[in-house]
N, CA and C atoms as an extended XYZ file, in Angstrom:
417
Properties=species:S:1:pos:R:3:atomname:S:1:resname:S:1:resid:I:1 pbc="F F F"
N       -14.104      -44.529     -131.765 N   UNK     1
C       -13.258      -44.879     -132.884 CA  UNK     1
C       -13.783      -46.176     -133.508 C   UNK     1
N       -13.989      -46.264     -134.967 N   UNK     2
C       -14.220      -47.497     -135.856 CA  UNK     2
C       -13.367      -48.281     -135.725 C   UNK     2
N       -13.636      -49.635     -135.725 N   UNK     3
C       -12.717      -50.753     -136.168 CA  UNK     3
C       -12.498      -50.388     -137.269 C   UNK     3
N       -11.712      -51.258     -137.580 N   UNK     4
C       -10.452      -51.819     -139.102 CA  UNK     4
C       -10.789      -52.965     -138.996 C   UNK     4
N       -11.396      -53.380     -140.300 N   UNK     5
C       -11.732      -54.964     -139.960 CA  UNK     5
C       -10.728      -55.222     -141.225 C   UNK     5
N        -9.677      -56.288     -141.132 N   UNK     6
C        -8.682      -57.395     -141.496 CA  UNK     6
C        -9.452      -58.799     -142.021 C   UNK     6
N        -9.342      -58.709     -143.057 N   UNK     7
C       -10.054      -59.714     -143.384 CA  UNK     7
C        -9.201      -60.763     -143.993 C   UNK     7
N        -9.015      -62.439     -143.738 N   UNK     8
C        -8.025      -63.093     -144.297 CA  UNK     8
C        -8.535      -63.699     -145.197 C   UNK     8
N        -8.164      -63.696     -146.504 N   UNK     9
C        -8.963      -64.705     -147.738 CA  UNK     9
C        -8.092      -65.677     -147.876 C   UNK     9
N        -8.857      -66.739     -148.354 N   UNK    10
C        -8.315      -68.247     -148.525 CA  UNK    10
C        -9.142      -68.961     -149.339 C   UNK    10
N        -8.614      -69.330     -150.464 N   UNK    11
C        -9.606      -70.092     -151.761 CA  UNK    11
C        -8.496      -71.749     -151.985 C   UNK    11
N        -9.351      -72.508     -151.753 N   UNK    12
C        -9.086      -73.862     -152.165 CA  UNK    12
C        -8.676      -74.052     -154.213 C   UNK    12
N        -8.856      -73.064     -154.614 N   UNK    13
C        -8.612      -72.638     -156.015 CA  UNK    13
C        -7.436      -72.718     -156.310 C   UNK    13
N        -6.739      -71.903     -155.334 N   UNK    14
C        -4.998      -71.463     -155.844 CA  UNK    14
C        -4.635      -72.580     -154.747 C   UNK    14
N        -3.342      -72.572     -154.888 N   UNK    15
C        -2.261      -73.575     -154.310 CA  UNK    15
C        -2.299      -73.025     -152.455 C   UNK    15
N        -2.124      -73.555     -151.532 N   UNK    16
C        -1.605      -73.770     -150.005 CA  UNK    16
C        -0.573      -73.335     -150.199 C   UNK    16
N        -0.314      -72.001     -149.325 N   UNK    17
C         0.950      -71.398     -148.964 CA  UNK    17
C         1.984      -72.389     -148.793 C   UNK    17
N         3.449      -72.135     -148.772 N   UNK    18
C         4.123      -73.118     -148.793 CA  UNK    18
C         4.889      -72.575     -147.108 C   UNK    18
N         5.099      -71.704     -146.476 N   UNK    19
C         4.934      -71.248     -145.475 CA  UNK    19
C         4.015      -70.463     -144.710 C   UNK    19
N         4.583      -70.109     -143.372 N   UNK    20
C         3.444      -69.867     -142.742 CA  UNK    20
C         3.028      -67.821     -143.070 C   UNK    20
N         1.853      -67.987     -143.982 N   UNK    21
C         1.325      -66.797     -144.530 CA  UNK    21
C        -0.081      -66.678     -144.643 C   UNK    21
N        -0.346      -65.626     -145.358 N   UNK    22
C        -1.841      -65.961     -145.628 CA  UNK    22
C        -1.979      -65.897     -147.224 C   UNK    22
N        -2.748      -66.296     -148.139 N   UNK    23
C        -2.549      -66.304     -149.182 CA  UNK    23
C        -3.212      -64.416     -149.541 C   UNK    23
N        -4.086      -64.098     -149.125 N   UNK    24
C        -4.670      -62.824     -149.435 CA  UNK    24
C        -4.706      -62.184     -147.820 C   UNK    24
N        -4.405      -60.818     -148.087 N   UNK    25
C        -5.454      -60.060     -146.763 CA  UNK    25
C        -6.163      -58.594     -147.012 C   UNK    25
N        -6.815      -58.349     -146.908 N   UNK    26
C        -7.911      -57.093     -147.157 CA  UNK    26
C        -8.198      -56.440     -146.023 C   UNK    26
N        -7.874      -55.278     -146.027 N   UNK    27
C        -7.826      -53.906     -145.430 CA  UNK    27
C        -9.022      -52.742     -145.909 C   UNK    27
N       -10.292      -52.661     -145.671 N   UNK    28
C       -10.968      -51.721     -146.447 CA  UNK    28
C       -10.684      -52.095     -147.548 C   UNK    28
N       -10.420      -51.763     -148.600 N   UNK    29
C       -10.885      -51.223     -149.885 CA  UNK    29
C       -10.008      -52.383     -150.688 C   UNK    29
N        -8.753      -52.187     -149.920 N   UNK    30
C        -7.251      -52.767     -150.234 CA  UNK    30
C        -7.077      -54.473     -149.976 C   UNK    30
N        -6.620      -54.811     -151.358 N   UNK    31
C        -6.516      -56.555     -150.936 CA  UNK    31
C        -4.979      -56.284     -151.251 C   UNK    31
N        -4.275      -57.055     -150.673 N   UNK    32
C        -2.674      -57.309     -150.365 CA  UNK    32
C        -2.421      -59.057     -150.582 C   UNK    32
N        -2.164      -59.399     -151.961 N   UNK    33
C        -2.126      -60.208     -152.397 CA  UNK    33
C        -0.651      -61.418     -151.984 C   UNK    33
N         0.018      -61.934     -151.333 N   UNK    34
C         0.966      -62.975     -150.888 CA  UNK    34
C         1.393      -63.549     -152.552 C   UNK    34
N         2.832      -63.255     -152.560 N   UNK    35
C         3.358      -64.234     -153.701 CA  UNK    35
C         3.034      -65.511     -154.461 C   UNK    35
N         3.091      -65.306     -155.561 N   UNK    36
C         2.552      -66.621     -155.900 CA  UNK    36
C         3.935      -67.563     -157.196 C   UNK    36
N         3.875      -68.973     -157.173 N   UNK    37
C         4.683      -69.056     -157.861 CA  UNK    37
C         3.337      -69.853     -158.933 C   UNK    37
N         4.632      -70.601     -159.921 N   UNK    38
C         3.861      -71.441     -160.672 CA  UNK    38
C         3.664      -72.765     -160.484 C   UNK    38
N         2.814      -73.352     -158.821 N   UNK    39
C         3.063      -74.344     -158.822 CA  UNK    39
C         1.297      -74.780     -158.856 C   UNK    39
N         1.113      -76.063     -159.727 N   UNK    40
C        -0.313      -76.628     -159.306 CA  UNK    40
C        -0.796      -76.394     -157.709 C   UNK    40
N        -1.957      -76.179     -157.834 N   UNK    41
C        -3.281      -76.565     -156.546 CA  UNK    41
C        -3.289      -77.708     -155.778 C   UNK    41
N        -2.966      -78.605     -156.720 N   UNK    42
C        -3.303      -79.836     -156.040 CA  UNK    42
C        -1.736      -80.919     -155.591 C   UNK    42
N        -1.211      -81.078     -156.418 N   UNK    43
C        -0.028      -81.794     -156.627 CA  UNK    43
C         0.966      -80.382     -155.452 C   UNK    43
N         0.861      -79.059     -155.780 N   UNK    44
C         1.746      -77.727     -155.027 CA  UNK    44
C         2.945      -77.906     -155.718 C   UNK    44
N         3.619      -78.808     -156.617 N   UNK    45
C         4.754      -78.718     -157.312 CA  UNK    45
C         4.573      -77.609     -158.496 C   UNK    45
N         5.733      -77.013     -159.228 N   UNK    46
C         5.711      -76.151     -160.030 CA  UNK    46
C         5.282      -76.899     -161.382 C   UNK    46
N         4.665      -76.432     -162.049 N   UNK    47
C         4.187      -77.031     -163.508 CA  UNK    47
C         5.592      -76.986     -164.283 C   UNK    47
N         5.161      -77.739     -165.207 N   UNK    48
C         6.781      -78.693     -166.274 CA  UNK    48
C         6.514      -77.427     -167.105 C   UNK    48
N         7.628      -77.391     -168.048 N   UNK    49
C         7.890      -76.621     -169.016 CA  UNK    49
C         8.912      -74.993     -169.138 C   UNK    49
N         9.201      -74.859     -167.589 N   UNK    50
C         9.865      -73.820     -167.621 CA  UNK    50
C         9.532      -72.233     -167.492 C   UNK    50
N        10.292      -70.735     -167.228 N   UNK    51
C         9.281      -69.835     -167.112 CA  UNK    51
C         8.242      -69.539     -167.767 C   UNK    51
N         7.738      -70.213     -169.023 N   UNK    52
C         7.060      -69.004     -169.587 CA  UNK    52
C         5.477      -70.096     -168.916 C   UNK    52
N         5.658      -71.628     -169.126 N   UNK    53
C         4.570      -71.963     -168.552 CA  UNK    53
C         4.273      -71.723     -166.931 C   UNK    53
N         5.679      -71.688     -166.220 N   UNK    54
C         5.538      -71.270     -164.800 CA  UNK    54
C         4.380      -69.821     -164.291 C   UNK    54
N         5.354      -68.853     -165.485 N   UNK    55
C         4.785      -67.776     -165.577 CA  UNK    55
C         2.688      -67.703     -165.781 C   UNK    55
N         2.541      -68.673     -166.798 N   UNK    56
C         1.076      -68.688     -166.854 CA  UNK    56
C         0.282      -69.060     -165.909 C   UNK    56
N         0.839      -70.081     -165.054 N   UNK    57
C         0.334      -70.855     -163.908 CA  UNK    57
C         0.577      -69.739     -162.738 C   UNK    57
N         1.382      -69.076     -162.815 N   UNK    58
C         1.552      -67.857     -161.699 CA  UNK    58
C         0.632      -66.797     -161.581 C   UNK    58
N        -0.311      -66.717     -162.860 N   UNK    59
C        -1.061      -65.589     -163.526 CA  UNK    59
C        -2.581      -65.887     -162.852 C   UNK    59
N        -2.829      -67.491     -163.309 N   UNK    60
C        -3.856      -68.548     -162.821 CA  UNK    60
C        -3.888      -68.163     -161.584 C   UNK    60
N        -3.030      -68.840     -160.251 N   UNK    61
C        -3.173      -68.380     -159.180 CA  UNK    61
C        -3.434      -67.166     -158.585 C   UNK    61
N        -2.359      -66.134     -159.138 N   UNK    62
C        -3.205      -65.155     -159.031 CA  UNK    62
C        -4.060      -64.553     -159.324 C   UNK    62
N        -4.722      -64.617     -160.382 N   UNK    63
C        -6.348      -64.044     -160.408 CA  UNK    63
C        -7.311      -65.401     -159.400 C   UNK    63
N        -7.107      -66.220     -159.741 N   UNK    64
C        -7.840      -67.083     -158.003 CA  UNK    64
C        -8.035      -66.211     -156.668 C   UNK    64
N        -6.411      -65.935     -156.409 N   UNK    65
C        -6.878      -65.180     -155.572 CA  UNK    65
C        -7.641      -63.406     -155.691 C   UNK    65
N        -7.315      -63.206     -156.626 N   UNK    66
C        -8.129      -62.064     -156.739 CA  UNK    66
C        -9.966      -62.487     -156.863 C   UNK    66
N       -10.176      -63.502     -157.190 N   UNK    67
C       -11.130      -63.634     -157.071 CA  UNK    67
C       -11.489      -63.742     -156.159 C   UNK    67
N       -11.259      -64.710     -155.588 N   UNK    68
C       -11.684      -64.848     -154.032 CA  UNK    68
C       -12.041      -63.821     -153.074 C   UNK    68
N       -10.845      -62.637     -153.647 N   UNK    69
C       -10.968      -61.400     -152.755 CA  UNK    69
C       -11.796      -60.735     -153.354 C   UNK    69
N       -12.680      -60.560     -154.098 N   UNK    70
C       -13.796      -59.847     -154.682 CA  UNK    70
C       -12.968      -58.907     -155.465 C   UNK    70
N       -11.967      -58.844     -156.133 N   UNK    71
C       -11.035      -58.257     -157.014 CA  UNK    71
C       -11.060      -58.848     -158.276 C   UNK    71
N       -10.318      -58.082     -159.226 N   UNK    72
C        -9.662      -58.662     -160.403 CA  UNK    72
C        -8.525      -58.241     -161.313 C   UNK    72
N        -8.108      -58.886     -161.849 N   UNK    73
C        -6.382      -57.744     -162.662 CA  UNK    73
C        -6.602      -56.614     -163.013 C   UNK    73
N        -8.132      -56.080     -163.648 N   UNK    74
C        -8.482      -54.819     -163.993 CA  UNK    74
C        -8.376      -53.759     -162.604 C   UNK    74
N        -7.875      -54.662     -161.715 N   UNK    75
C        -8.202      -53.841     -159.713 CA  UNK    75
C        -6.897      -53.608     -159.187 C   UNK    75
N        -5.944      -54.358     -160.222 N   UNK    76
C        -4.819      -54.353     -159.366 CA  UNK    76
C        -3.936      -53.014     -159.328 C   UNK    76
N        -3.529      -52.443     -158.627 N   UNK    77
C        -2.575      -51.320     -158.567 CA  UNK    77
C        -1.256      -51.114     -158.121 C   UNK    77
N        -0.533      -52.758     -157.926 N   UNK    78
C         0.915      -52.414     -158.266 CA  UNK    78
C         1.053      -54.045     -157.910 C   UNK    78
N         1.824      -54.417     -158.819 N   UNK    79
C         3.124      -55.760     -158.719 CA  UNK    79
C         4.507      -55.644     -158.347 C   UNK    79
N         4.593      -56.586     -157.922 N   UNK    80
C         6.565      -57.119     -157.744 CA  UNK    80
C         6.353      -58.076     -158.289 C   UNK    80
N         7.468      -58.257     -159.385 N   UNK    81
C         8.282      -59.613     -160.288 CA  UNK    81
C         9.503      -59.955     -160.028 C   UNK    81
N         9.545      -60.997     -159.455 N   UNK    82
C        10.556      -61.624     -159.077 CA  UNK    82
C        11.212      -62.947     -160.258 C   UNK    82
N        12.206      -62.542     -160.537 N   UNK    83
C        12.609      -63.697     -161.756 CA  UNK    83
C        14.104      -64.402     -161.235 C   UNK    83
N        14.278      -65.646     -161.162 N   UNK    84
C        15.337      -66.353     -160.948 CA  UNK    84
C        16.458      -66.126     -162.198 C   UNK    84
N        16.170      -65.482     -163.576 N   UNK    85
C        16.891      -65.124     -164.084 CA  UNK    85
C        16.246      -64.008     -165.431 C   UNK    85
N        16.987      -62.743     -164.941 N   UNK    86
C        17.076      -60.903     -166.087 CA  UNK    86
C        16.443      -61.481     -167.235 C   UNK    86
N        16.834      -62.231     -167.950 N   UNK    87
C        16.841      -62.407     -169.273 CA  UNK    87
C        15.612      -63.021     -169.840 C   UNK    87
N        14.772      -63.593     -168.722 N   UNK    88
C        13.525      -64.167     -168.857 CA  UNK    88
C        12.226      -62.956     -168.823 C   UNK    88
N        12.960      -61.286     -169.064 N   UNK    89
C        12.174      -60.166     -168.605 CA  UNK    89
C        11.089      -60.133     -169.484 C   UNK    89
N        11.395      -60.027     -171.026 N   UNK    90
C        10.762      -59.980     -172.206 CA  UNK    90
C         9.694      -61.384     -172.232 C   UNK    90
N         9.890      -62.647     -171.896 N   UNK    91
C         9.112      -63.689     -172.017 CA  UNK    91
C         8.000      -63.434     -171.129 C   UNK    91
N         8.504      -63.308     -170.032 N   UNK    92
C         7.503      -62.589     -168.977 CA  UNK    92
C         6.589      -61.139     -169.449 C   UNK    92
N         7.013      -60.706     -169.771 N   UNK    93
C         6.547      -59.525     -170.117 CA  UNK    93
C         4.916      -59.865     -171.285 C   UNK    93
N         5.515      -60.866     -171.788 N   UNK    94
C         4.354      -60.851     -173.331 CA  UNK    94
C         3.359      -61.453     -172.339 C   UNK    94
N         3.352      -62.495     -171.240 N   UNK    95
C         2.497      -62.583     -170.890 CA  UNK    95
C         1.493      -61.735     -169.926 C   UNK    95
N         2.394      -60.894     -168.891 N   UNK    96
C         1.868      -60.271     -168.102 CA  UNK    96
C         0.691      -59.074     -168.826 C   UNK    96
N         0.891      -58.772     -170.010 N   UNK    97
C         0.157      -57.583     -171.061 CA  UNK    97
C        -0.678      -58.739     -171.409 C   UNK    97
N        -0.830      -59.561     -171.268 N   UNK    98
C        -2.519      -61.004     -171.874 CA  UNK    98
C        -3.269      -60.884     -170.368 C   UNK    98
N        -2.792      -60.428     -169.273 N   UNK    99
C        -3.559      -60.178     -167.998 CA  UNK    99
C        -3.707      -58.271     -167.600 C   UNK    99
N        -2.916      -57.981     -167.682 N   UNK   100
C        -2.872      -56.578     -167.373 CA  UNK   100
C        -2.975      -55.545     -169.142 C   UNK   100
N        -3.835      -54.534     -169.109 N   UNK   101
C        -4.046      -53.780     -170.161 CA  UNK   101
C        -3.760      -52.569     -169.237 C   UNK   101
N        -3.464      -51.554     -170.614 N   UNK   102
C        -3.716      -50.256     -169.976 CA  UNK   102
C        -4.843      -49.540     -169.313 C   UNK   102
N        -4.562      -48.849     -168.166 N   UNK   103
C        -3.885      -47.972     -167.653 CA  UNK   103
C        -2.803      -49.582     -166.590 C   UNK   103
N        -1.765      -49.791     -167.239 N   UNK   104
C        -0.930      -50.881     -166.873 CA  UNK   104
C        -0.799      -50.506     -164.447 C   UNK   104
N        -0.671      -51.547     -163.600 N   UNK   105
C        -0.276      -51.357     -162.564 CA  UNK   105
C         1.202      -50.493     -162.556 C   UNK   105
N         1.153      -49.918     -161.106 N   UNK   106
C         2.907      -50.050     -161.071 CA  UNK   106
C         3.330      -51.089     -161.010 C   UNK   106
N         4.627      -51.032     -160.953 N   UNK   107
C         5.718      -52.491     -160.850 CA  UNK   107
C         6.920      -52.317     -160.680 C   UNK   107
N         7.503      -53.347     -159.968 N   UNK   108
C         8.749      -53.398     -159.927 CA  UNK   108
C         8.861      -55.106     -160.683 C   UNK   108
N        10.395      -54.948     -160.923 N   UNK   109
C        10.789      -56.058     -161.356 CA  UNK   109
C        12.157      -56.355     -161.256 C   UNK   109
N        12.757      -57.830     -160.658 N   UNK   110
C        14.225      -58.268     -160.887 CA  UNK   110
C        14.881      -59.115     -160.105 C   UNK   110
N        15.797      -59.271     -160.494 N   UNK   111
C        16.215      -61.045     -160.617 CA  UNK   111
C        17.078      -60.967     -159.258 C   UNK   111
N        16.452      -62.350     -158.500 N   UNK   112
C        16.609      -62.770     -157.044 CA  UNK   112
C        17.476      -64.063     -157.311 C   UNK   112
N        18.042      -64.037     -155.846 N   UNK   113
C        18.803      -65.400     -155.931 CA  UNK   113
C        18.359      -66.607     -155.834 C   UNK   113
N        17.401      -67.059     -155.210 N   UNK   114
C        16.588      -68.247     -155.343 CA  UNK   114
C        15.112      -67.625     -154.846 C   UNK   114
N        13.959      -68.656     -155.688 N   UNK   115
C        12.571      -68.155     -154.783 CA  UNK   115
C        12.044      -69.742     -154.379 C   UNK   115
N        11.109      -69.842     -154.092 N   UNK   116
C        10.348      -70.808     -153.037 CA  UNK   116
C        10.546      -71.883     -153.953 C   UNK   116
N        10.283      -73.240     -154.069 N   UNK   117
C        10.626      -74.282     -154.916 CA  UNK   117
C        11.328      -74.205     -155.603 C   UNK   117
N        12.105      -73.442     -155.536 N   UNK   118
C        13.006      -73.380     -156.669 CA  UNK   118
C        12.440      -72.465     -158.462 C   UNK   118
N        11.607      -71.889     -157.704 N   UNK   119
C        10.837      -71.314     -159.167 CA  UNK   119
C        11.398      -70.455     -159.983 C   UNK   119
N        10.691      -70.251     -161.085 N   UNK   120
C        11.437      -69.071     -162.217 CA  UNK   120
C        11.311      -67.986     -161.991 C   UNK   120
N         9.753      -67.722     -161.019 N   UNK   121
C         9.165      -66.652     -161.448 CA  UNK   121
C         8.389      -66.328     -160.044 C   UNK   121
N         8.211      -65.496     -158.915 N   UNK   122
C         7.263      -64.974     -158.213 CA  UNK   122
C         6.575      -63.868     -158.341 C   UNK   122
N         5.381      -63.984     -158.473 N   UNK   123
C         4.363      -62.101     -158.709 CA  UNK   123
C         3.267      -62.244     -157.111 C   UNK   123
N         3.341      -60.987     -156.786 N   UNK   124
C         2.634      -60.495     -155.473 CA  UNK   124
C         2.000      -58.967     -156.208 C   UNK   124
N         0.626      -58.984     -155.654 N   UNK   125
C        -0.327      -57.641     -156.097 CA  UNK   125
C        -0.551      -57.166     -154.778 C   UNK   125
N        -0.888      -55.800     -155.149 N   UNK   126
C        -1.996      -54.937     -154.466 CA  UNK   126
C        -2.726      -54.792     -155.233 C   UNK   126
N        -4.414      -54.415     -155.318 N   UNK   127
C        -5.352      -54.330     -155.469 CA  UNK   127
C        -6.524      -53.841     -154.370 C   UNK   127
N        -7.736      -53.252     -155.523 N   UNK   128
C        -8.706      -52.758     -154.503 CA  UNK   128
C        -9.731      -53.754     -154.997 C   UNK   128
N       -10.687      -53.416     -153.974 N   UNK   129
C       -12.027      -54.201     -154.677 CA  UNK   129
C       -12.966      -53.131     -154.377 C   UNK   129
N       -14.285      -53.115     -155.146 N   UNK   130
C       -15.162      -51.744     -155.305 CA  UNK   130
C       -14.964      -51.448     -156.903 C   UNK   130
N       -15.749      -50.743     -156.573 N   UNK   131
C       -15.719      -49.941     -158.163 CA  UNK   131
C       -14.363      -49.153     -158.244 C   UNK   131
N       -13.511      -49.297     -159.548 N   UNK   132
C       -12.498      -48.198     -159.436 CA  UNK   132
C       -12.504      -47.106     -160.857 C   UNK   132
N       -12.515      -45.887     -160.260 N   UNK   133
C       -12.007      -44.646     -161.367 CA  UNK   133
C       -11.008      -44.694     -161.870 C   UNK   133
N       -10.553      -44.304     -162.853 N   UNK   134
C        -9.351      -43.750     -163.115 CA  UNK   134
C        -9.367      -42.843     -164.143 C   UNK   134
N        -8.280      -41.486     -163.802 N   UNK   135
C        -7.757      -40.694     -163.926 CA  UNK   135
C        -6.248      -40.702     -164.040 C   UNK   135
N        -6.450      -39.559     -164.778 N   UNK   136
C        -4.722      -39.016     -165.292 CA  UNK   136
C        -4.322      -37.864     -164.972 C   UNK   136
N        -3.141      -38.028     -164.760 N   UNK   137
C        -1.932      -37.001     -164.215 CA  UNK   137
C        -0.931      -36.631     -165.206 C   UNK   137
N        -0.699      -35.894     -166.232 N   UNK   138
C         0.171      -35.586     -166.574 CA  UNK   138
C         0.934      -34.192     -166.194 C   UNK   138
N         1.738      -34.168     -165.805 N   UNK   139
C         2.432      -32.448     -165.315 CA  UNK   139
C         3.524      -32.015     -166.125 C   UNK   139
């Protein structure tokens, strides 16, 4: 029987987990991306201005780590959006379509009672790395 090699990524790029996690982990093909909020790299506090800049700085980190993992947003194949408040869906939204184009990820999305610093906004990916196809299903 083959190993499964687990691979843990970690880029000095994006921000230090704020608990105990890993920022990326890769499975074959599959990178499993750890939440990210909108907080600076260096300082780890959330950037000023509220969701929509939180939101951009959340976008930042995560393609960091997609980089790192030999990935990129064009790789990703499903999100969770986590928003501290519904109504911030549409603000969020204009940005997430300036990172993601069609054939769009899946996703979920919706509003939690508090997230890590107190943020507006958390996004976590799956993604592959490799070359990817895509195809359509309509039935």
């Amino acid at each position: 029987m083959s190993k499964i090699i687990r691979k843990i990524i970690s880029t000095k790029a994006a921000p230090k987990p704020v608990a105990p996690y890993s920022q990326a982990v890769q499975v074959g093909h599959t990178l499993y991306l750890s939440g990210v909020v909108g907080n600076d790299k260096d300082s780890a506090k959330l950037v000023s201005g509220g969701v929509v800049q939180e939101t951009k700085q959340a976008f930042e980190n995560l393609g960091k780590l997609l980089e790192a993992g030999g990935s990129s947003f064009a790789n990703v194949v499903k999100t969770t959006v986590l928003l501290k408040d519904i109504n911030n869906f549409k603000a969020v939204n204009d940005i997430y379509q300036e990172h993601f184009k069609e054939p769009y990820p899946a996703r979920v999305a919706y509003q939690v009672g508090k997230l890590p610093l107190d943020a507006e906004i958390e996004i976590d990916a799956v993604a592959v790395t490799g070359e990817l196809e895509t195809t359509y299903v309509n039935v």
